[in-house]
ZAGU-543887 format. One record per residue (C-alpha): residue in one letter; chain; x negated, y negated, z; residue number from 0. Coordinates in steps of 0.001 Angstrom, whole numbers. Layout:
// residues N
rest = A&kette = A&c1 = X&c2 = Y&c3 = Z&nr = NUM
...
***
This chain:
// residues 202
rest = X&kette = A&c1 = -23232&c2 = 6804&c3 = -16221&nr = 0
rest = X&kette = A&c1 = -21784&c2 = 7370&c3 = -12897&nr = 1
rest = X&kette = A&c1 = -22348&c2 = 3649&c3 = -12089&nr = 2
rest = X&kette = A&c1 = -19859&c2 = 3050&c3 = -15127&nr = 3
rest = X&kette = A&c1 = -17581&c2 = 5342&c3 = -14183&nr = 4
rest = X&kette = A&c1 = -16839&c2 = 4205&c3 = -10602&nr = 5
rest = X&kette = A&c1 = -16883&c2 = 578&c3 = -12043&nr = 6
rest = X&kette = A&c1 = -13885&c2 = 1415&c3 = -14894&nr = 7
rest = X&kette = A&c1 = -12342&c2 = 3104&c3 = -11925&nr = 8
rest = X&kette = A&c1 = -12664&c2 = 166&c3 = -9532&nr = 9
rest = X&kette = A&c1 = -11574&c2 = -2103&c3 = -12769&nr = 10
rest = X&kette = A&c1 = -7877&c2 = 95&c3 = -13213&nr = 11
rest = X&kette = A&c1 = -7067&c2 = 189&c3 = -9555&nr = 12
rest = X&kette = A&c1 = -7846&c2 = -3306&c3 = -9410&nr = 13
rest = X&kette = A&c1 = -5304&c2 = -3953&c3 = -11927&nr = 14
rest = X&kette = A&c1 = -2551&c2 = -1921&c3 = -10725&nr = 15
rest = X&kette = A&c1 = -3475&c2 = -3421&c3 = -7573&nr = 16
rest = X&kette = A&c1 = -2461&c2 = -7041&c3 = -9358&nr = 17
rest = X&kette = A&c1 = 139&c2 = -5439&c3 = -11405&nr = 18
rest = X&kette = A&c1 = 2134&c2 = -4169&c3 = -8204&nr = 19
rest = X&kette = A&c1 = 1955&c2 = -7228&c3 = -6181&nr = 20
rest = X&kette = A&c1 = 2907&c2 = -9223&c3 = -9001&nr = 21
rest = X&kette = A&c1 = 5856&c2 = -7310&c3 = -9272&nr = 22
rest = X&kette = A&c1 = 6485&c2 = -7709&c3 = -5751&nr = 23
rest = X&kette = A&c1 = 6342&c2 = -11690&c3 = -6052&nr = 24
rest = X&kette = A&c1 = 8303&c2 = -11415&c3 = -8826&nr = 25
rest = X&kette = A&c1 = 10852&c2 = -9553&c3 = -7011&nr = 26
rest = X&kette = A&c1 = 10998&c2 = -12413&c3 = -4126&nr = 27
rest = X&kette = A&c1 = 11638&c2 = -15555&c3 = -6658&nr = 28
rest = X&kette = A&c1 = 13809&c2 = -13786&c3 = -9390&nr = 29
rest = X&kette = A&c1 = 17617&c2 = -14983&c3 = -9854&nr = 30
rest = X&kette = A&c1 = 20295&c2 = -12148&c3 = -8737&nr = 31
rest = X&kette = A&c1 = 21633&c2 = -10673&c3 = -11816&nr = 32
rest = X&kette = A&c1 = 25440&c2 = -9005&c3 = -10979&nr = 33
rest = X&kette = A&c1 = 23880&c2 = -6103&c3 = -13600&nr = 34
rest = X&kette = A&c1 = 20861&c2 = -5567&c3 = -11447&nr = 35
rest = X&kette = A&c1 = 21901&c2 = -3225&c3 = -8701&nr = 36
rest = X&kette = A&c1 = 18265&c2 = -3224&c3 = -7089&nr = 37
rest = X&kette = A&c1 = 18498&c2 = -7434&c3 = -7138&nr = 38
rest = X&kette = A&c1 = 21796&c2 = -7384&c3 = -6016&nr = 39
rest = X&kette = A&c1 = 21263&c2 = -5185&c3 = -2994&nr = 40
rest = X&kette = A&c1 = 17828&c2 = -7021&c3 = -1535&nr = 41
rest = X&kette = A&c1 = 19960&c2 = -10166&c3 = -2366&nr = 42
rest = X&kette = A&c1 = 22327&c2 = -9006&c3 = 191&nr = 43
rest = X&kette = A&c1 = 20098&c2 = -7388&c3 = 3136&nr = 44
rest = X&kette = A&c1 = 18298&c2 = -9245&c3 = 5633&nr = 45
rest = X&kette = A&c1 = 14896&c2 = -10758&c3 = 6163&nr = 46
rest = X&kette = A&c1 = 12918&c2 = -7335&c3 = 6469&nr = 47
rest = X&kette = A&c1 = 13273&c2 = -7124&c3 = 2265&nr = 48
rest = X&kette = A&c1 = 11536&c2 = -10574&c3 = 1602&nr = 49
rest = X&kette = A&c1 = 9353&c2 = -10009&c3 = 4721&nr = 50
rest = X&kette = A&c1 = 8180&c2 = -6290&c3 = 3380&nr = 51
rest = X&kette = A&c1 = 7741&c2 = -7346&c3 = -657&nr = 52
rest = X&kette = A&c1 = 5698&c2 = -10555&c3 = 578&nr = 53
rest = X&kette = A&c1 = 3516&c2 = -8399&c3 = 3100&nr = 54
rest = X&kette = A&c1 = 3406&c2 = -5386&c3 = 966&nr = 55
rest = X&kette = A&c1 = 2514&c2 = -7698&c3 = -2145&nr = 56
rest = X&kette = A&c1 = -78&c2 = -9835&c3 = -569&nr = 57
rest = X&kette = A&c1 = -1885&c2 = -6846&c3 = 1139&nr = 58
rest = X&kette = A&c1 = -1999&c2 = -4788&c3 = -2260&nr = 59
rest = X&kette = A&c1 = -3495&c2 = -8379&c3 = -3644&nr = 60
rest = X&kette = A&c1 = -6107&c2 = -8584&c3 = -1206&nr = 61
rest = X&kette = A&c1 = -7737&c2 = -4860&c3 = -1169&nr = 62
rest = X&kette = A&c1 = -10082&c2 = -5193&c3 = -4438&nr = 63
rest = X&kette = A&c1 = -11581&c2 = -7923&c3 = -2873&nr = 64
rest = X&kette = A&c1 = -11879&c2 = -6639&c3 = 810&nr = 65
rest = X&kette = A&c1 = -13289&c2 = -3404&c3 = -1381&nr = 66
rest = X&kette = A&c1 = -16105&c2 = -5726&c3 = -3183&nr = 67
rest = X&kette = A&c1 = -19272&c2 = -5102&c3 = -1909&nr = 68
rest = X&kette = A&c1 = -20653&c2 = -8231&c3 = -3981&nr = 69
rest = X&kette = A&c1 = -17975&c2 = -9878&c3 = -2266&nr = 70
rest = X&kette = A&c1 = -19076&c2 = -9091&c3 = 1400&nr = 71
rest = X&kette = A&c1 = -22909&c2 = -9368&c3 = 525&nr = 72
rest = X&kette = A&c1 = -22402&c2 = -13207&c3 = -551&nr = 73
rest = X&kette = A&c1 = -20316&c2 = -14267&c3 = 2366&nr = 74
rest = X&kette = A&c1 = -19106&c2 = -12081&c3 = 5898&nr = 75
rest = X&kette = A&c1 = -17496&c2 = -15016&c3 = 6635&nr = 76
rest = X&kette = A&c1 = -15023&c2 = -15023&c3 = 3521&nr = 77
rest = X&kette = A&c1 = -14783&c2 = -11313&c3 = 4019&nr = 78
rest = X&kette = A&c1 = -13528&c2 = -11565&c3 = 7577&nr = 79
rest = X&kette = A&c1 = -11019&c2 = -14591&c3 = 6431&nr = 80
rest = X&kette = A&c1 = -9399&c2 = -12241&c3 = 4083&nr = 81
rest = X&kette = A&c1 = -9151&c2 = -9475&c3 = 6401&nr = 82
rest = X&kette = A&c1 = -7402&c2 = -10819&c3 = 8931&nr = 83
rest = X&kette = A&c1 = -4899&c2 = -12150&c3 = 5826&nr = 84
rest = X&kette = A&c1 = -4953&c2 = -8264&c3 = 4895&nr = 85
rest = X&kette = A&c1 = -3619&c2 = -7552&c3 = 8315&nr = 86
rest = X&kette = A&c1 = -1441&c2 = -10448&c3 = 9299&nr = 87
rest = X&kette = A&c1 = -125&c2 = -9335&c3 = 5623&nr = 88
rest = X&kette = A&c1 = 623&c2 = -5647&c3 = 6817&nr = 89
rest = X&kette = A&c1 = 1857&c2 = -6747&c3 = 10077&nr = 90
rest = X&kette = A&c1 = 4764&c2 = -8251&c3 = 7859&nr = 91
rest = X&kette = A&c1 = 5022&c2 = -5379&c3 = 5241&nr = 92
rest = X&kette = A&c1 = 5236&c2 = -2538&c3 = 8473&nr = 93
rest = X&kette = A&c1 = 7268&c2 = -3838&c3 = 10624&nr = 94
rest = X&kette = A&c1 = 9661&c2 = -4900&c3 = 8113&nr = 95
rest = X&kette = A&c1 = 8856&c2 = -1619&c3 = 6347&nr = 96
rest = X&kette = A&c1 = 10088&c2 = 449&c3 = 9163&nr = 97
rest = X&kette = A&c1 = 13181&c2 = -1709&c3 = 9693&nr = 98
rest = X&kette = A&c1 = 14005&c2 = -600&c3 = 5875&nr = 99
rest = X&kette = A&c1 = 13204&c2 = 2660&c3 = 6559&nr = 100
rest = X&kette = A&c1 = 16489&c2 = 3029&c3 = 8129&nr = 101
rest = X&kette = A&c1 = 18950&c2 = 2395&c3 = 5073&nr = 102
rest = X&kette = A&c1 = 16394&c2 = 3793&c3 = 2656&nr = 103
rest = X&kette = A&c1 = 18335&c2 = 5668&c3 = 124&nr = 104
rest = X&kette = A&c1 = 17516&c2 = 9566&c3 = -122&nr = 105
rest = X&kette = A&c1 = 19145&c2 = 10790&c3 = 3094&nr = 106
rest = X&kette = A&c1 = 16930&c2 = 11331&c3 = 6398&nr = 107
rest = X&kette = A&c1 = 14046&c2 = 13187&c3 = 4415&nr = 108
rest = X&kette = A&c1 = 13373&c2 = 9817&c3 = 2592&nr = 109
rest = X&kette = A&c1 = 13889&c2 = 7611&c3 = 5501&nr = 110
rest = X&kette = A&c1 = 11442&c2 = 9581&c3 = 7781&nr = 111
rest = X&kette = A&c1 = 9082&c2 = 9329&c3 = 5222&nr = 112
rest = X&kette = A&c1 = 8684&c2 = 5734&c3 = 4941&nr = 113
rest = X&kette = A&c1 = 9301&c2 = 5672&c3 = 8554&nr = 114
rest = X&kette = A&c1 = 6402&c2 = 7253&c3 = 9126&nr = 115
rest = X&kette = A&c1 = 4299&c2 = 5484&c3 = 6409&nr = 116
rest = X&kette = A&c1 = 4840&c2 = 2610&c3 = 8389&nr = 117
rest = X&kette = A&c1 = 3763&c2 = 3329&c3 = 11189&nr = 118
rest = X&kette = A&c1 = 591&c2 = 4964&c3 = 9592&nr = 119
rest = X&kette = A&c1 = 105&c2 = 2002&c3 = 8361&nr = 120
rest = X&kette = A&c1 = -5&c2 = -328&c3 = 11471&nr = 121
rest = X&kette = A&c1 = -2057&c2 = 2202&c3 = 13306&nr = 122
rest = X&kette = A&c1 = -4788&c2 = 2488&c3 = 10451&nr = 123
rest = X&kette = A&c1 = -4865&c2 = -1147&c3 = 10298&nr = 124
rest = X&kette = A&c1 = -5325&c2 = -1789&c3 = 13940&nr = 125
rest = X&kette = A&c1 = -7627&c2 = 720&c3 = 14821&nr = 126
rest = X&kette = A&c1 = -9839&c2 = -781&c3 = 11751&nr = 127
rest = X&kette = A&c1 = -9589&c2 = -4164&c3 = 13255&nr = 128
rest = X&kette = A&c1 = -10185&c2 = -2227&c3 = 16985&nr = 129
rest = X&kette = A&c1 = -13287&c2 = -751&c3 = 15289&nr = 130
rest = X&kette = A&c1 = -14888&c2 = -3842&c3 = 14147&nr = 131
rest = X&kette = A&c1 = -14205&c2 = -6044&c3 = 17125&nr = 132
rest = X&kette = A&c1 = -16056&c2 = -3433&c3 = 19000&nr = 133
rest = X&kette = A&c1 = -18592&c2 = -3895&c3 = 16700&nr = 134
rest = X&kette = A&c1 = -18175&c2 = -192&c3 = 15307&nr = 135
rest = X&kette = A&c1 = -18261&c2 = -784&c3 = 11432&nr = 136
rest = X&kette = A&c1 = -18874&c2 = 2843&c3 = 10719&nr = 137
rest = X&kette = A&c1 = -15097&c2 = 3691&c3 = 12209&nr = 138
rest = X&kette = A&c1 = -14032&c2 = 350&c3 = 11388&nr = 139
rest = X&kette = A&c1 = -14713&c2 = 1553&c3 = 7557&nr = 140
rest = X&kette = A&c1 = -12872&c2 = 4842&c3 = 7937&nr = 141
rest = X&kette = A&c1 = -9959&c2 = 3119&c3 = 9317&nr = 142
rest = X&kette = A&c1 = -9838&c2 = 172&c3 = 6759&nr = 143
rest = X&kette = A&c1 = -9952&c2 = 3291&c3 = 3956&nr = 144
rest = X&kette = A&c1 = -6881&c2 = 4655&c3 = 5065&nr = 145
rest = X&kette = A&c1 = -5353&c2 = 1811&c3 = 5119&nr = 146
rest = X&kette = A&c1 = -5628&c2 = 1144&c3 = 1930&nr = 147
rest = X&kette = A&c1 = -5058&c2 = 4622&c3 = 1115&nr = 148
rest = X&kette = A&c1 = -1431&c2 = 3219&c3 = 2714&nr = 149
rest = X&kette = A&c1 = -1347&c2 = 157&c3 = 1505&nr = 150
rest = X&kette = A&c1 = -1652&c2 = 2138&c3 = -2033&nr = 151
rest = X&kette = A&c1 = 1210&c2 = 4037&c3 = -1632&nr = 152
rest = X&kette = A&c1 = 3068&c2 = 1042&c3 = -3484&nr = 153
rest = X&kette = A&c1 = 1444&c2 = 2404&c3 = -6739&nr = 154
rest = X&kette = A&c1 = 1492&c2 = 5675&c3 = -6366&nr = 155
rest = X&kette = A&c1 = 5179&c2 = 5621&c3 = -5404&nr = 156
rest = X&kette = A&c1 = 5638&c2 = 4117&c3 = -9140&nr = 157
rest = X&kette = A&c1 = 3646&c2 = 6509&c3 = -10896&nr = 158
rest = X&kette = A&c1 = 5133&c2 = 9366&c3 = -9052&nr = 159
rest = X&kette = A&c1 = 8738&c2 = 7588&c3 = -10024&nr = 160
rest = X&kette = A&c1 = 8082&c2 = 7484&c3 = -13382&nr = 161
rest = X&kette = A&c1 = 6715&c2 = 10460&c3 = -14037&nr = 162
rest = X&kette = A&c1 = 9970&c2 = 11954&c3 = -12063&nr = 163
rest = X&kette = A&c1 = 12222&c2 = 10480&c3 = -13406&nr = 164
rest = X&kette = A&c1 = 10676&c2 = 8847&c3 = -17567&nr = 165
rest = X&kette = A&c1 = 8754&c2 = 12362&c3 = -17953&nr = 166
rest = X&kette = A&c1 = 10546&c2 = 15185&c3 = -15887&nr = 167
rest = X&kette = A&c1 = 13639&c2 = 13721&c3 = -16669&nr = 168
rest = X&kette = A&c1 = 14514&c2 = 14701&c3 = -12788&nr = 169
rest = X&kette = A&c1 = 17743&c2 = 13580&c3 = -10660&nr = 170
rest = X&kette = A&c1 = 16879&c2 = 10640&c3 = -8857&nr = 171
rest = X&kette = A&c1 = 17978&c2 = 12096&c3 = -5375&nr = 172
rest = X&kette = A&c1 = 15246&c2 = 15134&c3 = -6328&nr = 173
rest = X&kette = A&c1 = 12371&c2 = 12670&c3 = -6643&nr = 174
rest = X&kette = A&c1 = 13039&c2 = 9917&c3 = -4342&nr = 175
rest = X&kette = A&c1 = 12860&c2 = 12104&c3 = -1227&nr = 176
rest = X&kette = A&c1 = 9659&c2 = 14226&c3 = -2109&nr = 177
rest = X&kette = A&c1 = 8174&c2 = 10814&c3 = -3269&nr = 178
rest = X&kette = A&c1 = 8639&c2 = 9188&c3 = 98&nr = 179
rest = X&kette = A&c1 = 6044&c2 = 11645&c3 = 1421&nr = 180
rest = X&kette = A&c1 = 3844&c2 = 12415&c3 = -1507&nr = 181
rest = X&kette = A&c1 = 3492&c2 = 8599&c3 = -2004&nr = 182
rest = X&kette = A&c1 = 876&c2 = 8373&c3 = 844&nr = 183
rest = X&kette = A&c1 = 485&c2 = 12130&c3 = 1988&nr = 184
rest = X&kette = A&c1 = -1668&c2 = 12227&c3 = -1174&nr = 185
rest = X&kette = A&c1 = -3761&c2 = 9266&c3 = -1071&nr = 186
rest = X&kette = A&c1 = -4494&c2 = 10081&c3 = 2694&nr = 187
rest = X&kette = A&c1 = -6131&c2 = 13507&c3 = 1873&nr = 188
rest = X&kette = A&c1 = -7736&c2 = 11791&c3 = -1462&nr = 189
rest = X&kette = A&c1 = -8630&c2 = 9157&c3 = 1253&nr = 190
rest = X&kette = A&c1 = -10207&c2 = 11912&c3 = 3792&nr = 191
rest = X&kette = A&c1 = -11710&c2 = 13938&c3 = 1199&nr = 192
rest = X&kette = A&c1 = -14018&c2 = 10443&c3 = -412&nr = 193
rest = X&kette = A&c1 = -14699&c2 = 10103&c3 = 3733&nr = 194
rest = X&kette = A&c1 = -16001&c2 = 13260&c3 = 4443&nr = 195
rest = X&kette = A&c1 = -17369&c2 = 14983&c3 = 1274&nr = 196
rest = X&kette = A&c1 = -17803&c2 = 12435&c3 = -1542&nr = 197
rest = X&kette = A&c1 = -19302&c2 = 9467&c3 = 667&nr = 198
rest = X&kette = A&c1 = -20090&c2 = 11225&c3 = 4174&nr = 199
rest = X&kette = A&c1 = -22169&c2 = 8110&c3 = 5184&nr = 200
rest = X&kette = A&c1 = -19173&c2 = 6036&c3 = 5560&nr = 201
***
């Protein structure tokens, strides 16, 4: 039973995982429509938009199979290949991430939150990579868990939006903010808690 549970669970964030960076791709090759203010203004900013959706979208694409066990059993070598795509990836979707941070809309609450995702994110990342170049794939492990735990922030930042804003029927400049933070806040103590209680051997 619990074999089938952590499966189905694997299965749905898989496909939210797909779902998101999908949406992200979708984002980079759609036509501008004057009606779509969110088109309009990435249409108009600089690179760091493209750069972060392509970075963002490919990382969020790569985590279920960086996550597959089967996956790293049948080849380290394919594992490896994809990791260093994972990071390359999130060297895009930070840095351009932080550059965004900036203008982000929601006053200096909002932008110090995804400020400081990003560099979460970049740190995590690096240290994982740190970790397993020294041959440390216990830490390595830890690291590479929180950042996904980051690199999930792009659907959890949905959810929490649409839950805000569809369900709650809140202002937008109430959620936005406190979803800057929660976004990734959350998954990192969901993140900490699997480490140290749930799968201590990690």
């Amino acid at each position: 039973m619990a074999r089938f549970f952590k499966l189905s669970a694997f299965t749905i964030y898989s496909f939210l995982c797909f779902g998101v960076a999908a949406y992200a791709f979708y984002y980079l090759f759609k036509s501008v429509s004057p009606n779509d203010f969110m088109a309009s203004k990435f249409a108009k900013a600089g690179l760091e938009i493209p750069a972060h959706f392509f970075g963002a979208g490919l990382s969020l694409l790569l985590v279920p199979f960086q996550l597959s066990k089967k996956l790293r059993r049948y080849s380290q070598k394919i594992h490896k290949r994809i990791g260093y795509t994972y990071v390359i990836a999130i060297l895009f979707g930070g840095i351009s991430g932080f550059v965004m941070s900036f203008n982000a809309t929601g006053g200096v609450f909002a932008q110090w939150g995804f400020r400081m995702m990003s560099i979460l994110w970049l740190i995590a990342t690096f240290k994982g990579v740190a970790y397993a170049m020294n041959g440390n794939i216990k830490q390595h492990k830890k690291w590479i868990y929180r950042s996904i735990a980051l690199t999930s922030a792009a659907i959890t930042f949905r959810i929490y939006l649409g839950v805000g804003l569809g369900v709650l029927h809140l202002p937008f400049l109430t959620v936005y903010p406190l979803i800057s933070w929660a976004c990734w806040v959350l998954n990192l103590i969901v993140c900490e808690i699997v480490i140290y209680t749930i799968n201590p051997a990690v």
